[in-house]
C-alpha positions in Angstrom: 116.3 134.5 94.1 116.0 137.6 96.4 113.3 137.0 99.2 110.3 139.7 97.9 108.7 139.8 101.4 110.4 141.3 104.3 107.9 139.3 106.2 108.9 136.2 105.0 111.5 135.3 107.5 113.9 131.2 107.7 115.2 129.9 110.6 118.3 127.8 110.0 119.1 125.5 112.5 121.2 122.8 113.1 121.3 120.3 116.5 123.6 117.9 118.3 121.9 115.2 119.9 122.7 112.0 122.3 121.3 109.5 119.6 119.1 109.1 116.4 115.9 109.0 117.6 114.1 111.8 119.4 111.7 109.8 121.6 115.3 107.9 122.9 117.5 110.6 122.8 117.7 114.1 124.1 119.0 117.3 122.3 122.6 118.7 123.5 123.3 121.6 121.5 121.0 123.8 119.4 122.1 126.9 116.4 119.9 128.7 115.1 120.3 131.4 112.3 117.3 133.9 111.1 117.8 135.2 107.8 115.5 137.4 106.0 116.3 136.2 102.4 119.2 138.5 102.0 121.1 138.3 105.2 121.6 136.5 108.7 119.8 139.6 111.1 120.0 137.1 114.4 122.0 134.4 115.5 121.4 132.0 118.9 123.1 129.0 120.4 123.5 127.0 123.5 124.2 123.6 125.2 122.2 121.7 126.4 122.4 119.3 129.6 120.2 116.7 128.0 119.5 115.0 131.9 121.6 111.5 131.0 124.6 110.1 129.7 126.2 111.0 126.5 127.3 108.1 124.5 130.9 107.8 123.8 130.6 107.4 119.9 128.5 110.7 119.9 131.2 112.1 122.1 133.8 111.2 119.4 132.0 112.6 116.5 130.6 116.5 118.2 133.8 116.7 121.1 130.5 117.2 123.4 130.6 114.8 127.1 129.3 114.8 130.0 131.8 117.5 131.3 130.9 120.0 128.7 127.1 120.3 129.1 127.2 119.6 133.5 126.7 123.5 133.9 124.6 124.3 130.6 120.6 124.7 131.1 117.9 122.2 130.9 116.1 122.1 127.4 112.9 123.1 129.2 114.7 126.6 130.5 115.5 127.4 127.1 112.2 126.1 125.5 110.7 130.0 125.1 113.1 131.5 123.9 113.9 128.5 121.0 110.3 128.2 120.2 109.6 132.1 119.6 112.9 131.9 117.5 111.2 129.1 115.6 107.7 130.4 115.5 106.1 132.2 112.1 109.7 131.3 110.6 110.5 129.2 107.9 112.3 125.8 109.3 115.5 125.1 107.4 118.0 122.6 108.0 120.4 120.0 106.1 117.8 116.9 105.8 115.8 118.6 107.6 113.2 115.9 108.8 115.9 115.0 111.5 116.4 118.6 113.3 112.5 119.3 112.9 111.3 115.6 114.4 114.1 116.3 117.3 112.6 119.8 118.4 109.6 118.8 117.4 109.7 116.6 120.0 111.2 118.4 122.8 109.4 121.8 121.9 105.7 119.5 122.5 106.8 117.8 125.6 107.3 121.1 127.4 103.9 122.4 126.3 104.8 124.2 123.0 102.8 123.4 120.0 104.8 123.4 117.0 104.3 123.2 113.4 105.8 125.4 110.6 106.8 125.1 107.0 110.4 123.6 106.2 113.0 123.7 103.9 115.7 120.7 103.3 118.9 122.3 101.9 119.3 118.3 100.5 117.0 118.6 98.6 117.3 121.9 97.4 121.2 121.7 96.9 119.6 118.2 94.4 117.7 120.3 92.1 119.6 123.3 92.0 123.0 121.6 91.8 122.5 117.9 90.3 125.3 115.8 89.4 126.9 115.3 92.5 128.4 112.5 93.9 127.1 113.0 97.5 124.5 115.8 98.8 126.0 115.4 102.6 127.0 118.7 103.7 130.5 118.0 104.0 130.6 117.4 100.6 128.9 120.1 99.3 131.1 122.6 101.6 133.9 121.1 99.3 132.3 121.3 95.9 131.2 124.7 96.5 133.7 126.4 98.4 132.1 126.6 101.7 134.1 127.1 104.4 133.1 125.0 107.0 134.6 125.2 110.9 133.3 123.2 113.9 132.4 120.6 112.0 129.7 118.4 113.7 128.8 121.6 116.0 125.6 122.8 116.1 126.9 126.3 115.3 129.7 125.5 112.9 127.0 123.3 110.7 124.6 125.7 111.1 126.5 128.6 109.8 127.5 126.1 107.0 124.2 125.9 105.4 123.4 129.1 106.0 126.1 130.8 103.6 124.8 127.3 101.2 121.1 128.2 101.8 122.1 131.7 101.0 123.5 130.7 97.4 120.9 128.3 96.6 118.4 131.5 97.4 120.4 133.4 94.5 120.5 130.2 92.1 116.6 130.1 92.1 115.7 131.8 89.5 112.8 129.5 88.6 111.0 130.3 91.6 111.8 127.1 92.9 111.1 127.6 97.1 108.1 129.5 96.9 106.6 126.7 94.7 108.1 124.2 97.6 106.6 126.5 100.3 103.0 125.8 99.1 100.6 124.1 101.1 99.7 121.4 98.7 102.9 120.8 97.9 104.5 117.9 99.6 107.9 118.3 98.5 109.2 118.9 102.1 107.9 115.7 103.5 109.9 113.5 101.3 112.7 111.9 102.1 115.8 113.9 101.5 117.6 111.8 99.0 114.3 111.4 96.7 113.7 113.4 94.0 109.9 114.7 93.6 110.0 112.9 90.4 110.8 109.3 91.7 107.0 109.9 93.7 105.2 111.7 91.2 105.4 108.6 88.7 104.0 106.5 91.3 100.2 105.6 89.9 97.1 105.8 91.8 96.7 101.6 91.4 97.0 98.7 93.5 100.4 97.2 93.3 103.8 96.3 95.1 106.1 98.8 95.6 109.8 99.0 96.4 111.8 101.5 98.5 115.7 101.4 97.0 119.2 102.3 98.3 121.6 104.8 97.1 123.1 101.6 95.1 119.9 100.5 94.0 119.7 97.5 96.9 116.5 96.8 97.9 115.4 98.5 101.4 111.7 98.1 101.9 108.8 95.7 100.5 105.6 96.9 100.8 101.8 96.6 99.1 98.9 98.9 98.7 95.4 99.2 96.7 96.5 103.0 96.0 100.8 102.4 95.2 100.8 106.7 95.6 98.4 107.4 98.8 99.9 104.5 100.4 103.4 105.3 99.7 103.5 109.0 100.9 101.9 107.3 103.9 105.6 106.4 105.1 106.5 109.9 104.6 104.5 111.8 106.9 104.0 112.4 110.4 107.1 113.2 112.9 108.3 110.2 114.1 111.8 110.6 115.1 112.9 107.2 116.0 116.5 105.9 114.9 115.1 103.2 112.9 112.5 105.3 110.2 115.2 108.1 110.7 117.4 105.9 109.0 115.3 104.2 106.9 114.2 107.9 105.7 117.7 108.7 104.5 118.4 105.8 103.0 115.7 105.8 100.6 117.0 106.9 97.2 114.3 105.7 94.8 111.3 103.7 94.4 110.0 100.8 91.6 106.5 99.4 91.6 104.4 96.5 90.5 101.2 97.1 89.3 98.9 94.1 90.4 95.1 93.4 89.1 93.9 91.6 92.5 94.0 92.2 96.1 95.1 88.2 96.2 98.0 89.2 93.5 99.3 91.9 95.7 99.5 90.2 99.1 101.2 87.3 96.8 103.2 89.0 95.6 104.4 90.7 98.3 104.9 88.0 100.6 107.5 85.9 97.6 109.2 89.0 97.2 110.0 89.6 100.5 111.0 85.8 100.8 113.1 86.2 97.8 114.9 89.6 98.7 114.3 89.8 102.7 114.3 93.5 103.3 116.2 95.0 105.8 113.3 97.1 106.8 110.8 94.6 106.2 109.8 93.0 109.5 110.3 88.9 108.7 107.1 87.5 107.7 108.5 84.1 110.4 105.1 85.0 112.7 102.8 83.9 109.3 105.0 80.4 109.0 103.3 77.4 110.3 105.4 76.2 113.1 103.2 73.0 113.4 103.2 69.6 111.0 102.3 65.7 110.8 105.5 64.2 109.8 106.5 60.6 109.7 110.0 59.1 110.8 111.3 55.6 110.6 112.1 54.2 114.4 115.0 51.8 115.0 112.7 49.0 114.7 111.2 49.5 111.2 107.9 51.3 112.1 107.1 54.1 110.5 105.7 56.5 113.4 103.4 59.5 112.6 104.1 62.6 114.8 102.5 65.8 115.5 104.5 68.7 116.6 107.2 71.6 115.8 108.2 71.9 111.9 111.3 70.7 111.8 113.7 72.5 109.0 114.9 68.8 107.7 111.8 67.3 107.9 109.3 66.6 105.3 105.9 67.9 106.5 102.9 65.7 105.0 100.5 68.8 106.1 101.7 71.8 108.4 99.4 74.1 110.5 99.7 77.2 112.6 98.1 75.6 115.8 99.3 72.3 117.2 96.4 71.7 118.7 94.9 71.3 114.6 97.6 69.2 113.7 97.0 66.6 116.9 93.4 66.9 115.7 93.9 65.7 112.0 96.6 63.0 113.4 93.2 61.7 115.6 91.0 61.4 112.8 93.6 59.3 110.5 94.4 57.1 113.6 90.8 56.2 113.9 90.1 56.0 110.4 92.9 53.7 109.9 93.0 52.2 112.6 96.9 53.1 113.5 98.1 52.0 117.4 98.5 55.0 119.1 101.4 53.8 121.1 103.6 54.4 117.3 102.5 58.3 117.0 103.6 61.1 118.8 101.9 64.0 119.8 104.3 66.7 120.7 103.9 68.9 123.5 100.1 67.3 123.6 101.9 64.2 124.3 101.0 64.3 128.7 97.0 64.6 127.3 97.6 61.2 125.7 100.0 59.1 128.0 99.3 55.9 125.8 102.1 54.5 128.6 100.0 54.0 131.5 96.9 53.0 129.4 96.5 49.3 130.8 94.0 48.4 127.8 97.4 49.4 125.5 100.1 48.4 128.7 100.4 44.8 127.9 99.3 44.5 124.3 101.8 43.5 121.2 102.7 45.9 118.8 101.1 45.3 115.5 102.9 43.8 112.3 105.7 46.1 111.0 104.5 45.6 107.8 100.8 45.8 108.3 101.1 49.0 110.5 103.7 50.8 107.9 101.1 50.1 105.2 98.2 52.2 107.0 100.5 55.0 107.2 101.2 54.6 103.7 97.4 55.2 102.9 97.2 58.2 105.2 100.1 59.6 103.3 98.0 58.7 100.3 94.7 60.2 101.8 96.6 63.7 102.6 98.6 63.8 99.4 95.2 63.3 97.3 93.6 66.3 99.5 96.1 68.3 97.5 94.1 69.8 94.4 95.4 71.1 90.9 93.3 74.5 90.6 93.6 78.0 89.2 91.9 81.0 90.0 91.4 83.6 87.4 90.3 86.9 87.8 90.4 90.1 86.3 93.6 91.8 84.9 95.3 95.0 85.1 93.7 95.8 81.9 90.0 94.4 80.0 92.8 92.6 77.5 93.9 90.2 79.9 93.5 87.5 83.0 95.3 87.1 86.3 95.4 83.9 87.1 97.2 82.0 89.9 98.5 78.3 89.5 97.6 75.7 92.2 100.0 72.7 91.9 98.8 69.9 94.5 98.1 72.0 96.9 101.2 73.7 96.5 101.5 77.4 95.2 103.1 77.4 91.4 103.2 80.9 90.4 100.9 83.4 88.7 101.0 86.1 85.9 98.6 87.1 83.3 96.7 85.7 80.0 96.5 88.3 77.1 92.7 87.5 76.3 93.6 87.0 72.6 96.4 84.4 73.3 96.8 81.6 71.3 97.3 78.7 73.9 96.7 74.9 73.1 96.8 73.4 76.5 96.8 73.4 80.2 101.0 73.2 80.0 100.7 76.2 77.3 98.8 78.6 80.2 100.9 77.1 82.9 104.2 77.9 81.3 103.0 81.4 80.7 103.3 82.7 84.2 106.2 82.8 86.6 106.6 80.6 88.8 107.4 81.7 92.5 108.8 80.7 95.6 106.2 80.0 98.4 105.8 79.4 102.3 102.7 78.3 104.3 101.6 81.9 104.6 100.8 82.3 100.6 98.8 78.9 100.7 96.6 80.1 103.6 95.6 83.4 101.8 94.8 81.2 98.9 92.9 79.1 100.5 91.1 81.5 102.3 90.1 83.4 99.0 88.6 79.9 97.7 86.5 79.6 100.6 84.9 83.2 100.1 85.0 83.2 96.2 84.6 79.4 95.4 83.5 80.5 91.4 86.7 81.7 90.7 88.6 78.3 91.3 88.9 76.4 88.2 89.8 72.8 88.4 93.3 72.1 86.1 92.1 68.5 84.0 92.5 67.7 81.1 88.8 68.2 80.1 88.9 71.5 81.0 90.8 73.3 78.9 88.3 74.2 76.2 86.0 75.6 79.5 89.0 77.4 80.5 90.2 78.9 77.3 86.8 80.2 76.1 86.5 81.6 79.8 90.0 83.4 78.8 88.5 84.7 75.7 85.0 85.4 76.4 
């Protein structure tokens, strides 16, 4: 495609930089090509001292060190003239999120505003040229017959994907860029290795999505009550740090889970990310209790109750998010059951209860070993009877059909959905039809929280129950 407008004007540009991310690292070399849709009618380039230390892997990958920029200008000396180069021009670069975030950046911090439109040569090498193995610019040099020089110089790359910019311009004969080039389109602020088609499936519903790898590995876990709005969310902005750089580039493709509930999402999310641990997902450790009552055996047959950190080998009898909660409820079964205090333990509390010095407790006998294990026994009892068998149904993803999450004594069983016109015969029927799931503390306390505010939507799982909750399935 022959650029119709002589006013219509790309900058092609291509950087060197200490590091990945632009708020961390500074730029050290800049190219910068203006074509007019038919030639190359200006060219610029330059070091750049970037005012620190190059690293010595970057060093080993451009050939640029400390020696080579000592005598070349500051980026704010060259700031005009890169910015007016840059200006009313059409910003095109190999993945070009990267170069734009980068003098993005730099350009702002010495007090020149910029936005402009962009092109990524990615993703326009993608749909012009599909099929091949890689899209990295090395790669395509090969495949196409580019000659490339100077390889991981701003100049050398630059020219590069200018001559494959050049041919993708004559390929277009569908009008591809100019559709690209329109303000409502957000093609440009994808992620280079996404095709537009990948995001345009995404639907306008509540769900869990996932962000995947060139090999279809899982990178990123994440929930929203609009999958699309929430998703392009990621995508815009200029953040140029190394870690959303990289998580940018890596993203290939993207699956999704449509959910009926607010509840199912944030379930769902939180076992899925327990199941496949993300490496972009920040671990969801800060929502695991790190507090329990546990009991242990002592060298002398008592069985002592103790209140403190979770320990990974330890069976909990309840666990909690504040010690301070758990010493509570260990209080209130002591004086229920009248347990000696000097056989429980209370943690890092332990100093506000120094049961050692207490001369009403100094001097006295330990109770019976048999006597004293049977109270904890019962409190064992007491807590595991707390524990209810419950669902909570709610609507579905469609008026056909129930969500409805499984309650197992107090612990989380898994949920699904009931196709309104089911033929189910008992509680084990409509428990066996969802999927069970792996759960932490975390999914227990959002349950519980949603019975507190929306106490009709817990159904009690009993045997005399079923016919209530089967005509409430089919009503």
């Amino acid at each position: 495609m022959k650029n119709k407008s002589n006013q219509i004007e790309y900058a092609i540009v291509d950087i060197e930089t200490t590091g990945g991310s632009a708020h961390n690292g500074r730029i050290t070399e800049v190219a910068i090509l203006i074509h007019d849709g038919e030639k190359v009618i200006d060219r610029y380039e330059t070091l750049i001292n970037p005012g620190r230390s190059i690293p010595y892997s970057i060093t080993m990958l451009t050939g640029i060190d400390n020696e080579t920029v000592a005598n070349a200008p500051y980026f704010e000396e060259v700031a005009y003239t890169i910015h007016s180069l840059l200006k009313n021009r059409i910003f095109v670069a190999h993945n070009v999120n990267f170069d734009y975030s980068f003098l993005k950046n730099q350009l702002e911090a010495t007090g020149y505003p910029f936005a402009t439109k962009k092109l990524c040569t990615v993703r326009l090498s993608r749909k012009l040229k599909p099929g091949f193995p890689s899209y990295s610019l090395g790669v395509l040099c090969e495949r196409l017959g580019i000659p490339i020089e100077n390889r991981h110089r701003a100049m050398g790359d630059a020219a590069a994907t200018t001559i494959l910019f050049s041919q993708l311009l004559e390929w277009d004969d569908q009008e591809l860029i100019p559709r690209m080039l329109k303000k409502d389109s957000k093609e440009q602020q994808l992620p280079a290795n996404l095709p537009k088609e990948e995001f345009e499936k995404i639907p306008e519903q509540s769900g869990v999505y996932y962000f995947h790898d060139q090999a279809g590995k899982i990178l990123y876990i994440g929930k929203a009550v609009n999958l699309k709005k929430r998703v392009f969310s990621h995508f815009t902005g200029h953040n140029a740090g190394a870690r959303r750089q990289s998580f940018l580039q890596s993203i290939y493709s993207i699956s999704f889970e449509i959910c009926a509930t607010e509840l199912i999402c944030l379930l769902y999310e939180c076992s899925e990310i327990k199941h496949y641990w993300p490496p972009f997902n920040r671990a969801l450790k800060k929502y695991e209790a790190s507090f329990a009552i546990y009991t242990y055996t002592d060298i002398n047959g008592y069985k002592r109750l103790v209140a403190g950190k979770v320990r990974p080998n330890q069976l909990a009898l309840q666990k909690y998010y504040r010690e301070w909660d758990a010493v509570n409820d260990l209080l209130k079964s002591i004086e229920k059951h009248d347990v000696d205090i000097r056989l429980c333990n209370f943690g890092q509390q332990a100093d506000s209860f120094d049961v050692a010095s207490n001369p009403k407790l100094k001097n006295k006998e330990l109770p019976d070993v048999e006597i004293h294990n049977q109270k904890i026994e019962q409190i064992r009892e007491d807590l595991h009877s707390e524990r209810k068998t419950y669902a909570i149904l709610d609507k579905g993803r469609t008026n056909q059909e129930l969500s409805c999450i499984w309650i197992e004594k107090g612990e989380f069983y898994g949920m699904g959905y009931i196709d309104r016109n089911s033929d189910l015969n008992s509680l084990e029927e409509i428990k066996e039809s969802l999927t069970p799931h792996k759960a932490n503390h975390y999914m227990m306390h959002l349950v519980e929280t949603f019975v507190e505010k929306y106490p009709e939507k817990q159904v009690k799982i009993e045997e005399g129950n079923f016919k209530f909750i089967s005509s409430f399935i089919n009503q």
